[in-house]
C-alpha positions in Angstrom: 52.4 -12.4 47.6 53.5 -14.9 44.9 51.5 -15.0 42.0 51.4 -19.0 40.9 48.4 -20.2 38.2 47.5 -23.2 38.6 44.7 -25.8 37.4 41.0 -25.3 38.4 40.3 -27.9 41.2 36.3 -28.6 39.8 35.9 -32.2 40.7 32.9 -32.6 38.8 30.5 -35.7 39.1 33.8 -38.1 39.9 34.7 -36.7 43.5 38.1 -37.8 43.3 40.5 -36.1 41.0 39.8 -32.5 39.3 38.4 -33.0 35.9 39.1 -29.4 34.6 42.0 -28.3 32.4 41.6 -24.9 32.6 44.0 -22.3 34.5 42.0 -21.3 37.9 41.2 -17.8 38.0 43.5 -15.1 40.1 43.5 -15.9 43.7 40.6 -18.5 43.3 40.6 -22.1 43.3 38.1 -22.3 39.9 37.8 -21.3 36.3 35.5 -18.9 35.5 32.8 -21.4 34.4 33.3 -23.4 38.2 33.7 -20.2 39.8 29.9 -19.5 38.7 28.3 -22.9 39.3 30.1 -23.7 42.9 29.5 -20.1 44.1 25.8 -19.3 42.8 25.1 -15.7 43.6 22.3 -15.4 46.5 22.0 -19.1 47.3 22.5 -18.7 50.9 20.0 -15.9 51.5 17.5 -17.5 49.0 17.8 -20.6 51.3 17.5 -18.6 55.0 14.7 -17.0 53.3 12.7 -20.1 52.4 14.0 -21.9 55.9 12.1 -18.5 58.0 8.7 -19.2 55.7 8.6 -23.2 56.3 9.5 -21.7 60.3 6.2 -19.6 60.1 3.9 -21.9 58.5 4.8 -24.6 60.8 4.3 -22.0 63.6 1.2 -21.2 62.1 -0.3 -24.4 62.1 0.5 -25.1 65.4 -1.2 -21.8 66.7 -3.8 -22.7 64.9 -4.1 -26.5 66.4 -3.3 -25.3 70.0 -6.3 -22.8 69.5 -8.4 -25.5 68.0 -7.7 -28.3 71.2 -8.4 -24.9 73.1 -11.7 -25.2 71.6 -12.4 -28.7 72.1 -11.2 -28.4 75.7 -13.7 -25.9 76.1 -16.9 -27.8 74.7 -16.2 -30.7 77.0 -14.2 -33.0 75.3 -10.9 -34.7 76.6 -8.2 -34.4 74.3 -5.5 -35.8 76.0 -7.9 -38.8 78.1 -8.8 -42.4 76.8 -12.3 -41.3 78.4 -13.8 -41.3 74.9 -12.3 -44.1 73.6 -12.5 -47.4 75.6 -10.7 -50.0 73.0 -11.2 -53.0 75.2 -15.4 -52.3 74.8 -15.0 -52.9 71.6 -12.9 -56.0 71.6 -14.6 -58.0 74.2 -18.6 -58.6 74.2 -19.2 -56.0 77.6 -22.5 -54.6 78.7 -23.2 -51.4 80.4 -21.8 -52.4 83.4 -18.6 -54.0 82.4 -19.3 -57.9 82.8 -18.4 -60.0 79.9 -21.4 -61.6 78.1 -21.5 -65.0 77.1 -23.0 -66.3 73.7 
């Protein structure tokens, strides 16, 4: 295995050409300082970590909404029907029996 040093390849905030003049570190493609901030320790497993909780509290709330439609079923009401709402009562002048009344 040759041994070549060459520069660190940090692009930096341009995204086009490395910006760093320092020699990269053995067998790496970053100075010590870049090494450090492209490769933060436990940044992976923080993220899986916070990625499971926002995984469980969505779970959890929709546990919690299928058990509370459960409910609802239960007590009579029609949460998936228009038989509670009727939007066109509401638009139109209707009486009980579904003929328009004139003004």
């Amino acid at each position: 295995m040759t041994n070549t040093s060459h520069q660190c390849q940090y692009i930096g905030g341009t995204g086009l050409h490395p910006t760093c003049t320092e020699h990269s570190l053995e067998g790496r493609s970053y100075c010590a300082v870049h090494l450090a901030l492209v490769y933060k320790a436990g940044t992976a497993r923080a993220t899986r970590k916070k990625e499971l909780r926002t995984v469980d509290k969505v779970r959890l709330v929709e546990s919690l909404f299928n058990e509370a439609i459960e409910q609802l079923e239960a007590e009579g009401f029609d949460c998936y029907g228009d038989s509670e709402l009727k939007s066109n009562r509401f638009e139109a002048d209707e009486d009980v029996t579904g003929e328009v009344v004139e003004a």
